[in-house]
N, C-alpha and C positions, 0 to 999 in steps of 0.2 A: 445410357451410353452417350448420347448427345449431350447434355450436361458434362460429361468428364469430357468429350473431348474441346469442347467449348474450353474448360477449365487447363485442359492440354496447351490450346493455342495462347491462351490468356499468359500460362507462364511462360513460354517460349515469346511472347510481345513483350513482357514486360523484362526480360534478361537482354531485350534486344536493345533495351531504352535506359539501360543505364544503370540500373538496379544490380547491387553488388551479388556476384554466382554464390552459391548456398549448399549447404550438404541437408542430410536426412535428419541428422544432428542438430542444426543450427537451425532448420526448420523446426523442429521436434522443442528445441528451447526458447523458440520465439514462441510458439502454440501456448505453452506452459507460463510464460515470461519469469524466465529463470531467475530477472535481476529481482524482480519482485519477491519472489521465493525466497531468494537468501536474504534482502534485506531486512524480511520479515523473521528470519528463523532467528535473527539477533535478538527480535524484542519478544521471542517465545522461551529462547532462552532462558532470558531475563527476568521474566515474571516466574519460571520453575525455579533458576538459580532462590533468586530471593525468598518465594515460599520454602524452598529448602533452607536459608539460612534463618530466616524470622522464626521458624517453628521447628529450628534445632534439630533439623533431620541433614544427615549426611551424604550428598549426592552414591558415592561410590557405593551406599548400599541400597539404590535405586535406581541403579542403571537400566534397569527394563523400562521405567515408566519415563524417564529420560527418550530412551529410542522410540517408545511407542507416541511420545508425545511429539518430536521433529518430526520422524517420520510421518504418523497420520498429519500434522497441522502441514505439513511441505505439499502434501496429498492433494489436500483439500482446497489451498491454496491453489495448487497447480489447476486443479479441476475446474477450478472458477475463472481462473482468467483464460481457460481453451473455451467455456462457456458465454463467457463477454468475446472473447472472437469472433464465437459460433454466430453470437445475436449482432455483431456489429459489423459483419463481413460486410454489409449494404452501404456502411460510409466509409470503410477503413482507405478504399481506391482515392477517398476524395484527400486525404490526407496525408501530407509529404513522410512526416514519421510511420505512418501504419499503412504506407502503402507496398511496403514488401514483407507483411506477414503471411504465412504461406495459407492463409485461407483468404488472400487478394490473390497470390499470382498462382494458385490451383493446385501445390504442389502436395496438401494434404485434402483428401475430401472432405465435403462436408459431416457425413453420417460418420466417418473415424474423428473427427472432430467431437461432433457430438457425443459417441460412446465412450471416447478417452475421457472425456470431463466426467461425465456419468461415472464412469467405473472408479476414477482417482476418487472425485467425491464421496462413494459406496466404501471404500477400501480406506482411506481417510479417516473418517469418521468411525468406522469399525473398532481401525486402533486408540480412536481416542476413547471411546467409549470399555478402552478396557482399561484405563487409567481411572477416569471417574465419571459416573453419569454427566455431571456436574459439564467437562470436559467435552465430552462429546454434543450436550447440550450448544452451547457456545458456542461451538465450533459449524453446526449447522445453522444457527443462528446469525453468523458470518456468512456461510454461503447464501443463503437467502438476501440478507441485506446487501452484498455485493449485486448476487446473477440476479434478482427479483426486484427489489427496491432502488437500484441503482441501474444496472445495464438496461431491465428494461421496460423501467417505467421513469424515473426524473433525469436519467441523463439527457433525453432527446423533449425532453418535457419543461422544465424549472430549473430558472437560476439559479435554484438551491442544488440542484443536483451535488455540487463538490461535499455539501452538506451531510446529506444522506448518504454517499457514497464513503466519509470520513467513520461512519458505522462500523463498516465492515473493516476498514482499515486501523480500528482501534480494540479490535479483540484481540490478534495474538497474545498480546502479552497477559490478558486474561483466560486464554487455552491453557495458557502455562503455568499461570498461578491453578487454577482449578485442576490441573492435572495432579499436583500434590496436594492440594487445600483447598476441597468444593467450597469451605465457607471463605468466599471471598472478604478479605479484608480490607481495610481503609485504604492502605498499600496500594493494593490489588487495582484496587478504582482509580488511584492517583496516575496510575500508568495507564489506566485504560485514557482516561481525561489528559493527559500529556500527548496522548497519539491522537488524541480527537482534535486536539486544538491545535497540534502541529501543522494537519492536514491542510485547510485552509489557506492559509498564507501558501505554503509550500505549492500547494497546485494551481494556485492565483497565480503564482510566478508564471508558473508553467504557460496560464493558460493566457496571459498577455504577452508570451515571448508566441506563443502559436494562435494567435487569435484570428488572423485570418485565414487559418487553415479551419479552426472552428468555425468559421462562420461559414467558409465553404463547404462543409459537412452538417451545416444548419443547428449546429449543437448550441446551446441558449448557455454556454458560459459569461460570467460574470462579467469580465471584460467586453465581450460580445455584444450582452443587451445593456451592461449600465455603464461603458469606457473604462478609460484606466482610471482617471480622477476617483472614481467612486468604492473602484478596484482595492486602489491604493490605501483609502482610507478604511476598507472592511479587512484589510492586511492588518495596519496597524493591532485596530480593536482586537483581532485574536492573538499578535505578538504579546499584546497589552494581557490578554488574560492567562498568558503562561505566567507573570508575576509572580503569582501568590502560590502556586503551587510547590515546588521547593520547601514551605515551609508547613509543609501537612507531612515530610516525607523525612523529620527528624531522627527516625529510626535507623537511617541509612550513615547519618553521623554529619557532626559539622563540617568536615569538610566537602560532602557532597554538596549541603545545602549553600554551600556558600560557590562552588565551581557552577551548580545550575543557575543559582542568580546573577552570577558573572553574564555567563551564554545566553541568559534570556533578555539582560542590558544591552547585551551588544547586537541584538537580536534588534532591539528596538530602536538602538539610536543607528543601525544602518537602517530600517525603515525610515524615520524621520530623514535622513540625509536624501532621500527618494523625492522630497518637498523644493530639494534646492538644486536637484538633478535637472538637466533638460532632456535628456537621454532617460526615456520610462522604460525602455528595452535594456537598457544595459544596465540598471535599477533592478530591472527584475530577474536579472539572468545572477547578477550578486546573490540577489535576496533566497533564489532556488540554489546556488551555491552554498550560500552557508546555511538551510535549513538543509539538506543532507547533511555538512560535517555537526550542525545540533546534534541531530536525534542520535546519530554513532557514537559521538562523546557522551552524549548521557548516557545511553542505554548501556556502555561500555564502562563508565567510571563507578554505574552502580555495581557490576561486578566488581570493581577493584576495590571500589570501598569498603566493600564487605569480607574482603580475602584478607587483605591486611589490618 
């Protein structure tokens, strides 16, 4: 009882201080992190659309395994990131973005926190596992390397953290290929290695535009312990290693292959324009701008290229 009412006064301090008012809702989709979820349902899509198109099977007459596959991966997904709440509620106060998650200002408890991720995760994985072992395998293999290997063990530990944490963030699209085609194919992997190497640069941005909010939260990001000079130049090297991939991904047709080697050119020669910038903040906030519009156009064009 002292805990919640503690947790009582905490949310009524912090609506007093400036934090924008909130419903049950908007609590409820912070807990979850909604944007997360749909961002990710694009490239789950993606990897089912394609195993359905590469092996000649026709969506419309596998619409169960279609819903059982959003559905559980949204699940699971959701469950993990109320779970990295749950484990990170001890810095989140310290930090300008995460300090009106509603397991900072009290307004969900802790133990419904915890059971909500649990049950999504339980329930998650249920329906994936009725798609294909294969599916459901993976897809636990995600939450582990997310809530275990990342929340909470290298995020508050090792530079690498963005590393290890780029794991979890590159299975969807392989939930979704395995939910039609446990035998993953070349395909399959080319997207899982597209999301892995996305990662990287994309939250480098992130974590040089918020770095002293990391450092106030004691978290060992990359800009953190090794600056931006160092930052900048471990950006590059993973823009550098989207290159070649595009052309492992012929199946999808020339003109895919030649739209992604566009996007990962332009990918690169805004990094190097980051050399002659004096503004490393406003470098980086471009560079987090356009790897969001990346990954939506690819992950997008490879449906269209394959429809038409």
């Amino acid at each position: 009882m002292r805990g919640g009412e503690k947790l009582s006064r905490a949310a009524t301090t912090m609506g007093k201080t400036g934090l924008p008012e909130t419903t049950a809702i908007k609590d409820f989709m912070a807990l979850i992190k909604i944007g997360i979820v749909n961002s990710n349902i694009i490239t789950i899509f993606t990897g089912m659309w394609l195993a359905f198109v590469l092996n000649g099977l026709h969506f419309l007459q596998h619409l169960d395994i279609m819903f059982y596959t959003l559905l559980g991966s949204s699940l699971i997904i959701a469950g993990s990131a109320a779970l990295n709440n749950y484990i990170d509620r001890d810095i989140d106060p310290l930090m300008e973005r995460t300090k009106g998650r509603p397991t900072v200002t009290g307004r969900i408890s802790y133990p419904k926190v915890l059971a909500t991720g649990l049950l999504f995760i339980i329930i998650g994985a249920g329906l994936l596992f009725l798609t294909t072992a294969a599916a459901g395998i993976i897809g636990l293999i995600g939450v582990f390397s997310y809530v275990v290997l990342y929340s909470m063990w290298s995020k508050r530990k090792h530079v690498s953290n963005t590393i290890v944490g780029s794991i979890s963030g590159a299975v969807p699209p392989l939930i979704g290929w395995a939910a039609v085609d446990p035998d993953l194919s070349r395909m399959a992997w080319m997207l899982f290695l597209i999301m892995f190497i996305w990662q990287p640069p994309h939250f480098y941005a992130l974590a040089m535009k918020r770095c002293e909010e990391y450092r106030a939260a004691s978290i060992p990001m990359l800009p953190v312990v090794k600056g931006f000079a160092t930052t900048k130049r471990h950006m590059m090297i993973w823009v550098m290693a989207l290159l070649p991939l595009p052309f492992f991904m012929t199946a999808l047709g020339t003109p895919f292959v030649v739209l992604a080697t566009i996007l990962n050119v332009g990918w690169l020669a805004l990094g190097f324009s980051g050399y002659r910038m004096k503004d490393d903040l406003k470098w980086a906030k471009w560079m987090f701008v356009y790897s969001l519009q990346y990954l939506t156009i690819m992950f997008v064009a490879m449906v269209i290229f394959t429809v038409v």
